[in-house]
N, C-alpha and C positions, 0 to 999 in steps of 0.2 A: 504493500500500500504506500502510494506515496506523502512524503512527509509535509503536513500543510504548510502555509507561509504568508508570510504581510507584505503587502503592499502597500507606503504608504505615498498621498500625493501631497504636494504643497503647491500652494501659488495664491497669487492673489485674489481680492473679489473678481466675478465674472469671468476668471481662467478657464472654468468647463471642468473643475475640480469632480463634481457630483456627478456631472454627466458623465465622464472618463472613468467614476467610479463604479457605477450602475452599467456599463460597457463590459468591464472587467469582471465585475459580479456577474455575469450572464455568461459571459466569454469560458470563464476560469473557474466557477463554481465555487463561487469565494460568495461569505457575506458581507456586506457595504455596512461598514463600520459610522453611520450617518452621524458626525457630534452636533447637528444641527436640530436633525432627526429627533435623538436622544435630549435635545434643552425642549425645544417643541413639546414632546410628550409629559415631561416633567415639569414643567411649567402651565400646561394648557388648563386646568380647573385649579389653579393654586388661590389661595385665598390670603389675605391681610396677614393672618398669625401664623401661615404654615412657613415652616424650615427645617434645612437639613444638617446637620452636627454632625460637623468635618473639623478630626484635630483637636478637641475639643469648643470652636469656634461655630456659631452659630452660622448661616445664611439663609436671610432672609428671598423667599421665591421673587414674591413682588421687586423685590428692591433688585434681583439679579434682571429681570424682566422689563424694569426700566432702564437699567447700562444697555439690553441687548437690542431696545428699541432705537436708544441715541446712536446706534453704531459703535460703542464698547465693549470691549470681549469682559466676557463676564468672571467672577471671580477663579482662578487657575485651582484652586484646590476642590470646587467644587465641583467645576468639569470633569478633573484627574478622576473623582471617587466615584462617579458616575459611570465610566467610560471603564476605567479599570473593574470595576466590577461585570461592566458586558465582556472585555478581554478574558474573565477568566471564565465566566462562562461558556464564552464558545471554543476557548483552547481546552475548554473538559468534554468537550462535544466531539474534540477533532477539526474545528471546523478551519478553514485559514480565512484572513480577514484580509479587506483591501480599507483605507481610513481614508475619507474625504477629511480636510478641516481639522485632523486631531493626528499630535499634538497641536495647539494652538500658540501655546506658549514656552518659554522655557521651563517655567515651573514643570507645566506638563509633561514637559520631554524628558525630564529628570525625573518624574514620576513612573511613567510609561513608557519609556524605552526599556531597563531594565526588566521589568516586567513582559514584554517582549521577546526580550532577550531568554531570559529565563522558562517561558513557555514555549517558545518557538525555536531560537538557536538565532546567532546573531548572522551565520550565512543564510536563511530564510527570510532578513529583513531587505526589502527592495524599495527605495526610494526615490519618487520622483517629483524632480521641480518644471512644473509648468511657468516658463515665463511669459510675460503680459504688460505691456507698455502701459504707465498709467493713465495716457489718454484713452486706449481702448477698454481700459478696465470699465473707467468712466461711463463710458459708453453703452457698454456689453449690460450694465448694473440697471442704469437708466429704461433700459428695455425689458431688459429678464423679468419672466412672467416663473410661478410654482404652481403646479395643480392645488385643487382644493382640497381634492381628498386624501391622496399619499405622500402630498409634497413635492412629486417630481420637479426637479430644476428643469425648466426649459433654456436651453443656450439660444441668447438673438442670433438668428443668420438671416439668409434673405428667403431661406425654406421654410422657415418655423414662424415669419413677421405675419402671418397672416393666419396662425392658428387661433382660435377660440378655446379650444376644448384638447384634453391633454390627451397626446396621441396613446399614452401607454393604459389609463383606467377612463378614459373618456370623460374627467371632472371638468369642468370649468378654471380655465386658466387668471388667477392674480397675481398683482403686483405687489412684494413683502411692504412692510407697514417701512421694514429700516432700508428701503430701496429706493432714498430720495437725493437730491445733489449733495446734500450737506451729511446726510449719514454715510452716504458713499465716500467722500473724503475723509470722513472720521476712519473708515473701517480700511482706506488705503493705508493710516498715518498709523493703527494700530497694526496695520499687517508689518509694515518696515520698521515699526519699534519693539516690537513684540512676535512674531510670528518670525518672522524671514533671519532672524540669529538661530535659530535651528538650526538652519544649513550648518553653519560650524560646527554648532553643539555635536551634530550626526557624523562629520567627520573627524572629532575627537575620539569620538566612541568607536571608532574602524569602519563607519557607514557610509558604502560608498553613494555619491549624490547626482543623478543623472539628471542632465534637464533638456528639456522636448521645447519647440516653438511653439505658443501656445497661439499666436495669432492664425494658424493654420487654418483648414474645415476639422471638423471633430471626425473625420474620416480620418483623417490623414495624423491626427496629436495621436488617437486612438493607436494605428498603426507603427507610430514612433511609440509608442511608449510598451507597447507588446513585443518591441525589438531592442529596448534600456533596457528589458528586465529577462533576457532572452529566457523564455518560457513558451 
């Protein structure tokens, strides 16, 4: 039987991160490790008083649910415990993961790599940096529409600019609430202060760091990135 394995992607807002991961999920028989997914669900009926006790530290749901509207990654330890608890669950399952979005932080990389490493093997971690100019991030964010019902990311192209309704569950296609000019620039400024130090962090750790044009068709990043991780 072969031995499962990670894939994880980075890049910035509107790089086709989800979409490239929902590709490979299907492709590779990998589960899509969604950390956006995963705040969505945990957050969707949260109330005033509810919180989660990470560390012995409180977080408040509401109060992470307003950072995640302004465009602010939301607190790093509550993401980690979240996320790690899916990690080991499906490394007890057997399963191999692909990660849109996660790690997000340093914190988290220092949380969840090891862990990782530890269930998986550090030659089964595969890493890919989707690059994206910030004027087209810009751009890409400004348009991106997510179904209603499962969340699918729709990437803007000139194929998908004229969908209504999401090709994969048929829901009606929205526009996120943090997907406006000004949250958009927030979540560029956290991606280059806070996300994009990974890169090093991964090559400290002996992780080698591939990166793919991200301005391409998602035919084509898709293809470059099934050939970074030669699988």
């Amino acid at each position: 039987m072969k031995k499962p394995f990670v894939i994880i992607i980075l890049g910035p807002p509107g790089s086709g991160k989800g979409t490239q991961a929902e590709l490979l999920e299907e492709k590779l028989n990998l589960y899509h490790l969604n950390t956006s997914g995963i705040i969505v669900a945990n957050l969707l009926n949260a109330k005033k008083s509810d919180f989660v006790k990470v560390g012995g530290k409180k977080y408040f749901l509401l109060e992470e649910k307003k950072l995640r509207e302004s465009g602010k990654l939301m607190s790093p330890p509550l993401i980690a415990f979240w996320i790690k608890n899916k990690i080991r669950e499906l490394a007890k399952g057997g399963k191999g993961i692909v990660a849109s979005s996660s790690p997000r932080t340093l914190y988290e990389g220092e949380e969840i790599i090891p862990l990782f490493k530890k269930l998986y093997g550090s030659s089964s971690i595969k890493i890919i940096l989707i690059e994206l100019s910030e004027k087209e991030s810009i751009r890409r964010n400004w348009y991106r529409r997510t179904c209603k019902l499962m969340r699918h990311p729709i990437l803007y192209t000139k194929e998908t600019a004229k969908l209504t309704k999401c090709p994969l569950d048929g829901s009606k296609l929205v526009i996120r609430k943090d997907d406006t000019p000004k949250t958009i620039k927030v979540r560029l400024m956290e991606y280059k202060k806070r996300t994009f130090p990974l890169v090093s962090y991964f090559k400290k750790q002996g992780l080698k760091v591939k990166k793919v044009d991200g301005k391409q068709s998602v035919e084509k990043v898709f293809k470059d990135i099934l050939k970074a991780i030669k699988i």
